[in-house]
C-alpha positions in Angstrom: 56.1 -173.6 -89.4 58.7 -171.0 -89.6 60.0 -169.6 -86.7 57.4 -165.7 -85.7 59.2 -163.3 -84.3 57.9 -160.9 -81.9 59.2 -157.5 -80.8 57.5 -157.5 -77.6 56.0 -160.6 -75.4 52.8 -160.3 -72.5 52.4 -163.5 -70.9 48.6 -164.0 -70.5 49.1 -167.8 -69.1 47.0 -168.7 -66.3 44.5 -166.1 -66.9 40.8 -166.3 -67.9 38.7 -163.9 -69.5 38.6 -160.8 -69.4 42.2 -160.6 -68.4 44.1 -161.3 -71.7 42.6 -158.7 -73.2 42.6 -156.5 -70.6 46.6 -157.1 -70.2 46.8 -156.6 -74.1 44.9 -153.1 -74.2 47.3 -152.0 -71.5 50.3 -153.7 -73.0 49.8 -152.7 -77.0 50.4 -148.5 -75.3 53.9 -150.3 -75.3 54.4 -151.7 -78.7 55.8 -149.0 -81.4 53.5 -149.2 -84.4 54.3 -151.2 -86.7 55.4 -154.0 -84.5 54.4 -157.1 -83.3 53.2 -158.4 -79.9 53.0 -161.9 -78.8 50.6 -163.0 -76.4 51.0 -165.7 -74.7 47.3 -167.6 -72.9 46.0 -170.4 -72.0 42.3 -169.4 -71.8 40.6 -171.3 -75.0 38.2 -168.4 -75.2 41.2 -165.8 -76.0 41.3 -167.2 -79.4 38.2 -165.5 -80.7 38.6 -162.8 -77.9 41.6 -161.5 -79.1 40.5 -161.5 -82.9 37.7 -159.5 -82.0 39.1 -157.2 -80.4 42.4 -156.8 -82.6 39.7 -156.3 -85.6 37.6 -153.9 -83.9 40.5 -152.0 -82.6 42.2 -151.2 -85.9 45.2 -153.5 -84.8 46.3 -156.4 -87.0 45.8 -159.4 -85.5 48.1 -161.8 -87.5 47.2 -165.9 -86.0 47.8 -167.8 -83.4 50.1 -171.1 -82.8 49.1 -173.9 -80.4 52.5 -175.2 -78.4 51.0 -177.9 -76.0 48.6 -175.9 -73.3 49.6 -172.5 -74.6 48.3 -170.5 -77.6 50.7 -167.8 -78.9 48.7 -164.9 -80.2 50.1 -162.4 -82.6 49.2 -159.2 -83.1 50.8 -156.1 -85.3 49.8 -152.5 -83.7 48.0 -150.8 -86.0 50.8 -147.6 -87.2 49.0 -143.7 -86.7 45.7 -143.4 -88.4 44.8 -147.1 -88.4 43.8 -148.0 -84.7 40.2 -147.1 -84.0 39.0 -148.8 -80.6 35.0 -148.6 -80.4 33.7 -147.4 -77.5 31.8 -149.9 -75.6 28.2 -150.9 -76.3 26.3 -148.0 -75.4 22.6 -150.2 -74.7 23.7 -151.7 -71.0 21.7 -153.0 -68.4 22.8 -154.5 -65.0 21.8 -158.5 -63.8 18.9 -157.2 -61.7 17.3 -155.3 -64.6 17.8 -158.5 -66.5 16.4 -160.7 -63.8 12.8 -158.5 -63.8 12.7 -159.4 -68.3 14.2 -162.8 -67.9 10.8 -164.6 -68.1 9.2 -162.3 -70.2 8.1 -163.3 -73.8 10.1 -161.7 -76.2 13.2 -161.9 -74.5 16.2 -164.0 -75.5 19.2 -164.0 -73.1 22.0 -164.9 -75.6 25.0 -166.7 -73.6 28.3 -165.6 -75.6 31.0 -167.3 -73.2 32.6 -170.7 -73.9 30.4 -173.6 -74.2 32.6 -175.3 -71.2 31.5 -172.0 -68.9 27.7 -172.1 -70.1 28.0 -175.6 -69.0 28.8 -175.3 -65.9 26.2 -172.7 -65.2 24.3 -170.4 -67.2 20.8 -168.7 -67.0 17.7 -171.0 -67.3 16.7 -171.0 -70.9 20.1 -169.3 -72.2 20.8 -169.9 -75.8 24.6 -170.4 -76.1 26.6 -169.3 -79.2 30.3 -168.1 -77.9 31.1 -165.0 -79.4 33.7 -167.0 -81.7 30.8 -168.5 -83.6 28.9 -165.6 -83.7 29.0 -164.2 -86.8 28.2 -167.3 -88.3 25.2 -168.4 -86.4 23.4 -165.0 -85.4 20.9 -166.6 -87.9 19.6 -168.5 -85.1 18.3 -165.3 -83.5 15.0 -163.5 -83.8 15.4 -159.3 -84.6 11.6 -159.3 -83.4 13.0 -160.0 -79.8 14.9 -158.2 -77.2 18.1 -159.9 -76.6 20.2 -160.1 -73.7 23.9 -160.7 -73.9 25.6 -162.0 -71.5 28.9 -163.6 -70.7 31.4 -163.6 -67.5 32.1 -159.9 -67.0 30.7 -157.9 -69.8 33.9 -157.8 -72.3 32.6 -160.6 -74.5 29.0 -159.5 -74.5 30.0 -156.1 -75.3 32.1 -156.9 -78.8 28.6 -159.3 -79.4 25.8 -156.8 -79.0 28.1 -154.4 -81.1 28.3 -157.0 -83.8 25.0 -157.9 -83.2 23.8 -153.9 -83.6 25.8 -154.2 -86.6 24.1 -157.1 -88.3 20.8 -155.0 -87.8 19.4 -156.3 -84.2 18.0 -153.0 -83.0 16.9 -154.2 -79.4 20.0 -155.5 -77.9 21.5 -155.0 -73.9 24.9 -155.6 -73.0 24.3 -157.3 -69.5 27.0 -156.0 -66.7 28.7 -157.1 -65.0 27.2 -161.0 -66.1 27.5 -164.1 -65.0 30.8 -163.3 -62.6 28.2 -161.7 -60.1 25.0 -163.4 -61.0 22.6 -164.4 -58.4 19.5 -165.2 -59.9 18.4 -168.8 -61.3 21.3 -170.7 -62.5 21.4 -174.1 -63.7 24.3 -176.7 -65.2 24.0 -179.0 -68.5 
């Protein structure tokens, strides 16, 4: 592959989610438009995380190159006009309204982190589709029930109830802050 050339670099290693993205928002103020910024991560899940966002941020997100453990993101900052950052998920509830539904019929709580972190502990009867397979599989779900998103800290599960809002699911909750702070039932597959 020919060599990418970046005009500015954020190294993301050692992080997991939501930091990359949260170091990207804060480090794309410093890019000129137009340009690129590499960033480099070794979370898995930053793959689909930063293509989400990039796309629903107006910014251009370009690929990403696999050098051993690290994945080099690209992304172009979108020039004036084009950037258009959605506000979060406005259909939020915290993890003790979600405990009181949890067992209720009609309820789905829809597990959007990596299937490495559902497995090693997620909420009983969690259906698991990372957000990066989203798109593709939200075929799976019923729009006939309430569904509960939920991943680490809210990030994830925010961009996947928006999408899911999108795709015509009218009863959806962004859970917050999710499984970082969870203390109901859990249990590991």
């Amino acid at each position: 592959m020919t060599n990418i050339s970046a005009d500015h670099v954020l190294d993301a290693k050692g992080l997991a989610c939501p930091m990359p993205i949260v170091k990207t928002r804060k480090e794309i103020e410093n890019v000129e438009p137009g340009k690129v910024l590499l960033i480099e991560a070794t979370d898995q899940g930053s793959k689909a995380d930063l293509k989400a966002w990039a796309e629903r941020s107006g910014h251009q997100y370009l690929g990403t190159v696999e050098e051993g453990d690290v994945l080099k993101h690209y992304v172009r900052k979108a020039s004036e006009g084009e950037s258009g950052e959605q506000p979060s998920f406005d259909n939020k509830v915290n993890n003790d309204d979600l405990k009181q539904k949890v067992n209720s019929d009609g309820v789905t709580v829809l597990d959007v982190r990596e299937s490495a972190e559902y497995a090693f502990g997620h909420i009983p009867n969690a259906i698991s589709i990372p957000f990066g397979e989203l798109e593709n599989r939200v075929s799976e779900l019923s729009q006939d029930d309430e569904i509960y998103v939920v991943c680490r800290t809210g990030n994830r599960s925010d961009m996947a109830a928006q999408l899911l809002s999108e795709k015509g699911f009218s009863k959806v909750y962004n859970v917050v802050p999710g499984m970082s702070e969870w203390d109901g039932d859990v249990e590991s597959k």
